[in-house]
N, C-alpha and C positions, 0 to 999 in steps of 0.2 A: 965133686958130684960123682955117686959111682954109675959106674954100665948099665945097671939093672934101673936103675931113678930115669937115668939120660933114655933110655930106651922106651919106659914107659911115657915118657913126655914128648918124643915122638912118635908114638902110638896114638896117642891122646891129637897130637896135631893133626894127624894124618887122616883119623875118625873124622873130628870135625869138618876139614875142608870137603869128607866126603857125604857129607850131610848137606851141603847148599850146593846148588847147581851150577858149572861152570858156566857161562855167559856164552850165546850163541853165535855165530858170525853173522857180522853187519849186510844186510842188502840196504842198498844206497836207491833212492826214489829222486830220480833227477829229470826224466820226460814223462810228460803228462801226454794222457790218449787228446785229452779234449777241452774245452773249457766253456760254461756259455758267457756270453759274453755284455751279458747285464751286468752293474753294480750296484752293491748290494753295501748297508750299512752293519747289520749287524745278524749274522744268518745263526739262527739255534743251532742243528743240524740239520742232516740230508736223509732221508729215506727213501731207497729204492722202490719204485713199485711192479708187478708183475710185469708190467710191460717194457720196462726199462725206462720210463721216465722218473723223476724224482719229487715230494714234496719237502716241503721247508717252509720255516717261518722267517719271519725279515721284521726283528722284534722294534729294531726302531721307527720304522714305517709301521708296524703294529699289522700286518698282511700274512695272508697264508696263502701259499703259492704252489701251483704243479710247474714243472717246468721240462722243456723235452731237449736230451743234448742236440737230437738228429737235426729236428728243426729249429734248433733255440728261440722255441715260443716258451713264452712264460705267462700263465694264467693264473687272475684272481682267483681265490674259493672263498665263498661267502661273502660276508658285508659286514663291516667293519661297526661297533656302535659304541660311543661313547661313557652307555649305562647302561648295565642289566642286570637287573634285579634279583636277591636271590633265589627269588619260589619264581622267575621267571625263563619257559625254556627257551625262550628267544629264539625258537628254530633258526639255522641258517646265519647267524650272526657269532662273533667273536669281538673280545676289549681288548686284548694285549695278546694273540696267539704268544706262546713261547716253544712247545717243544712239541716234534713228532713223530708218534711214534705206529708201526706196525702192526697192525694184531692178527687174527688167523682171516685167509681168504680176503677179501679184495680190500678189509675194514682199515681206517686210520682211526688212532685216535689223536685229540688235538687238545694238551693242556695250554689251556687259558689262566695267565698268571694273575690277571688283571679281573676276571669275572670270579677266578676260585673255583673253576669246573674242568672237566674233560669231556668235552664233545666226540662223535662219532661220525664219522664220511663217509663213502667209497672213495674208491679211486678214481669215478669218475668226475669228482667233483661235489657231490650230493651230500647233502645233512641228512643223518640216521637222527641221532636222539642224542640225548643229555646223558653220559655214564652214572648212574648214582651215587650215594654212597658219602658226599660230599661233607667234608669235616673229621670224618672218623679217623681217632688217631690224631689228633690237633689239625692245625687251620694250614698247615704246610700240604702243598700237593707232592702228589707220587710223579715221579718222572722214567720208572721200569713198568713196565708192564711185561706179562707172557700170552701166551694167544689168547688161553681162556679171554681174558681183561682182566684177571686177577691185577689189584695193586700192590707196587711195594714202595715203601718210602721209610725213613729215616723218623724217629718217633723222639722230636729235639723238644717234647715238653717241659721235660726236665732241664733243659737248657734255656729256655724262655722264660720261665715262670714257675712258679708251687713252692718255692721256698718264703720263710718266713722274715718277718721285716730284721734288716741285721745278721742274716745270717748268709756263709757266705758258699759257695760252690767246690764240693769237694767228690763229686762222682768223676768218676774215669772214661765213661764208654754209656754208649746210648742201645736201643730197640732198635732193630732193622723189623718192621710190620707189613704184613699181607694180608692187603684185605680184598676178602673174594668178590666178585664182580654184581655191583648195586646189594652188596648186604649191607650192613648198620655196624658191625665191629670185626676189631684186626684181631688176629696173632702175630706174638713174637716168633721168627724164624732165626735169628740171626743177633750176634754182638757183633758190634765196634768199638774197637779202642782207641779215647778221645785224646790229642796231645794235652801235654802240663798244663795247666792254669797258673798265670802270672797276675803281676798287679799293671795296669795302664792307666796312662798319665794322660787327662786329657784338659787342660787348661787346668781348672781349681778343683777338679772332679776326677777323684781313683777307679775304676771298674777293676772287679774279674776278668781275665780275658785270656783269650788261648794263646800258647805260646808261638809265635808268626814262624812257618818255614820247619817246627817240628812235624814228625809224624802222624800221621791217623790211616785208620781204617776204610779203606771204601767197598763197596758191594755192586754188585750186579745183576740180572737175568739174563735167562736165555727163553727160548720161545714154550718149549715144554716146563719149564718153569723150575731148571733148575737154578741156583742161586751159587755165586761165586763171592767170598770176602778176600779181599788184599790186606794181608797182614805185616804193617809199620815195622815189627818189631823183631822181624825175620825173614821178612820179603816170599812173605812163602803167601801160595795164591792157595783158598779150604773150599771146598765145593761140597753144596751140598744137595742129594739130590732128590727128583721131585718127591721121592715116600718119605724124606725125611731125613736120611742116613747122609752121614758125614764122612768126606775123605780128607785128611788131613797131607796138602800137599808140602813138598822139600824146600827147606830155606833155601831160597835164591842168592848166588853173590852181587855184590855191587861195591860199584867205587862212590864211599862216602864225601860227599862236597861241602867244606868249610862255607858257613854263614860269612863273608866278609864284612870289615865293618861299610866300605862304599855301598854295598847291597839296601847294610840296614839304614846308610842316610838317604840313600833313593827311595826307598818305600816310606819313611816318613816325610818325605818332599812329597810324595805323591798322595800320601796321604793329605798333608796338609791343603796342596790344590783342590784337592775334590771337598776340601769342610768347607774353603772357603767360597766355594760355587754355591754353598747350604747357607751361606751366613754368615762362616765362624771365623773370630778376627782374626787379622795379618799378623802372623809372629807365635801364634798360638802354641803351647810349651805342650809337647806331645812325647812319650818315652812309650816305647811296649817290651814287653820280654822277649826277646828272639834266641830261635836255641841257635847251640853253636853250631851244630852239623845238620843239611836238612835227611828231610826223610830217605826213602829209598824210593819213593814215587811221588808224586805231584799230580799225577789225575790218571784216572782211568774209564776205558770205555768199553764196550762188552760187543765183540762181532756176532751180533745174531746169526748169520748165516752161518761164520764156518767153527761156530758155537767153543771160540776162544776169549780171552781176553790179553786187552791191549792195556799195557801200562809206563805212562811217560817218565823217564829216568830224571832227577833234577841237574840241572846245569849250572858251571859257575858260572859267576856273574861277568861281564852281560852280554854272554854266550846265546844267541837265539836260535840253535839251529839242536832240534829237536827228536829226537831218539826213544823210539815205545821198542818194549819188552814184549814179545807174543807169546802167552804162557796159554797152555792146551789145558781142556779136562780133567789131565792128570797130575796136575798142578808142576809139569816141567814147563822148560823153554822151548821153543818150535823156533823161534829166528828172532832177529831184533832189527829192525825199519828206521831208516835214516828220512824225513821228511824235508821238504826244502825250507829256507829259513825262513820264520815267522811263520809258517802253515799251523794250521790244527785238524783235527780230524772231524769231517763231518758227516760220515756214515759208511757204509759199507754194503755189497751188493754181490749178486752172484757169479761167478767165475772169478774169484778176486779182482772184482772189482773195488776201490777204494775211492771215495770223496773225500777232498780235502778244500779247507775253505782256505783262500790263499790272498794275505794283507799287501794290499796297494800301496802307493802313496796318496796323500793326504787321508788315508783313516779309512779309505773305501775295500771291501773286498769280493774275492770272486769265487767261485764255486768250479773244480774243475775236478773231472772225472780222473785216476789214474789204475793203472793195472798191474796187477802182482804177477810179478812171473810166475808162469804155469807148476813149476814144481814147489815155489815155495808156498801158491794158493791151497794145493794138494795136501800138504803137511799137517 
């Protein structure tokens, strides 16, 4: 090889590694401020409110709750109902709260998985009104909102339905839609890009089906209503903002993590458990496609306050102990968060503050406030 080749191929190296972002250093989250000390089955997340108390839903009790860390009271909001109608506004009533979120000034709003609505609170406790708007964009609800109450949600029609009989799924990437607050129709804002499609084996029945533990794209908001995608295929986080204009952030690095084969016979053991709670018989012959390496993230979650995003690194297997990426506006790295084992994240609040919903024994969990040191809140 001569000098001038060999030189240009470490040029060439050199480029590229300076094109993704070196990885930040770890802070480690090992004492928590506070914790209340209710348990809890299966909590959505946590939203701070003006005054420092927190709502949340508790989806397997089917409740929606205020709860306070000072005094650890935890209070019902509203009344829980069995059935409600579609053209019905059931003031004051929820079927299945699921998720909650924030909107400008003292308003919640509260998607209902089970009714197919989003409701509207204070913080006191109070029912405002029914959000409209209800269907637009298929039957999936929006789980981002920005202050206005603009929604946004994932437009997966093309992934549920509209193909013809026989024919089979060959799109890559779906509509990320905003649709403005009680209008009748969305726009697109936003693409994702879908992992492979494989064939799955599911007793005498082949399906289309995503490839398990590949990449995808996921999205976000912030309260002005700008819009952030995590991008699978580069780790690089595209912001874009609210008149529209697009910033195209820096490929992030990451350490790629082998799909093991013990991973993929645990997830189809555990697959198998949950069909057979539905019905489906003992021994039942199940294959899916799993890629070899997973993505570069595994879920992500968007800090309205300190208008970053959070994104979980994937783990080998069966490593529980949990590590998000803090990537800024700018589409860099601001720090990386060590959580303690089995935690997840359940919201965020001001002075970095952090919730985290944190797994018991026996399946029970708890909700406990913790605090980011001052400088790297600041970042």
């Amino acid at each position: 090889m001569s000098g001038r080749r060999l030189d240009l191929l470490l040029l060439g190296a050199v480029l590229t590694a300076a094109c993704r972002e070196a990885r930040s250093s770890l802070l480690v989250l090992d004492h928590r401020d506070t914790v209340l000390s209710r348990h809890f089955q299966q909590v959505s997340n946590v939203v701070e409110l003006t005054d420092g108390r927190v709502a949340l839903a508790e989806i397997k009790d089917k409740t929606f709750l205020i709860a306070d860390f000072g005094t650890d009271a935890v209070t019902l909001i509203g009344e829980h109902a069995d059935t409600i109608r579609p053209n019905d506004p059931a003031p004051g009533k929820h079927k299945l709260p699921g998720f909650v979120v924030h909107l400008a000034g003292d308003t919640l709003a509260l998607v209902d998985f089970a009714a197919e609505r989003t409701t509207l609170w204070n913080e006191r406790g109070e029912y405002l009104a029914v959000l409209g708007g209800r269907g637009v964009g298929g039957s999936n609800q929006a789980a981002a909102f920005d202050n206005l109450g603009n929604a946004y949600k994932e437009d997966v029609r093309t992934v549920l339905g509209g193909l013809e009989p026989g024919q089979e799924l060959s799109f890559d990437s779906l509509s990320v839609l905003r649709q403005s607050r009680g209008d009748t129709v969305a726009d697109t804002v936003a693409k994702l890009k879908l992992p492979p499609w494989g064939r799955g084996q599911f007793g005498e029945q082949t399906k289309i089906v995503s490839t398990i533990f590949a990449g995808r794209d996921l999205f976000g908001v912030l309260p002005d209503g700008a819009l952030w995608v995590a991008r699978a295929s580069n780790n690089a986080v595209d912001w874009r903002a609210p008149d529209g204009t697009w910033r195209r952030g820096p490929g992030r690095s990451y350490q790629p993590v082998t799909v093991t084969q013990a991973e993929r016979d645990y997830f189809l053991e555990r697959l198998r458990q949950q069909m057979a709670l539905m019905g489906a018989p003992a021994g039942i012959e199940l294959s899916y496609p799993f890629a070899d390496q997973k993505g570069p993230f595994v879920a992500g979650v968007t800090n309205q306050v300190g208008g970053e995003v959070w994104l979980q690194r994937p783990r080998p297997f069966p490593d529980s102990v949990p590590i998000w990426d803090v990537v800024g506006r700018d589409g860099r790295d601001r720090r990386a968060v060590q959580l303690p084992k089995g935690a997840t994240i359940g919201g965020f609040g001001a002075a970095g503050r952090l919730y985290l919903i944190l797994r018991e024994e026996g399946g029970w969990q708890q909700v406990a406030r913790y605090a980011l040191p001052e400088d790297a809140a600041r970042r």
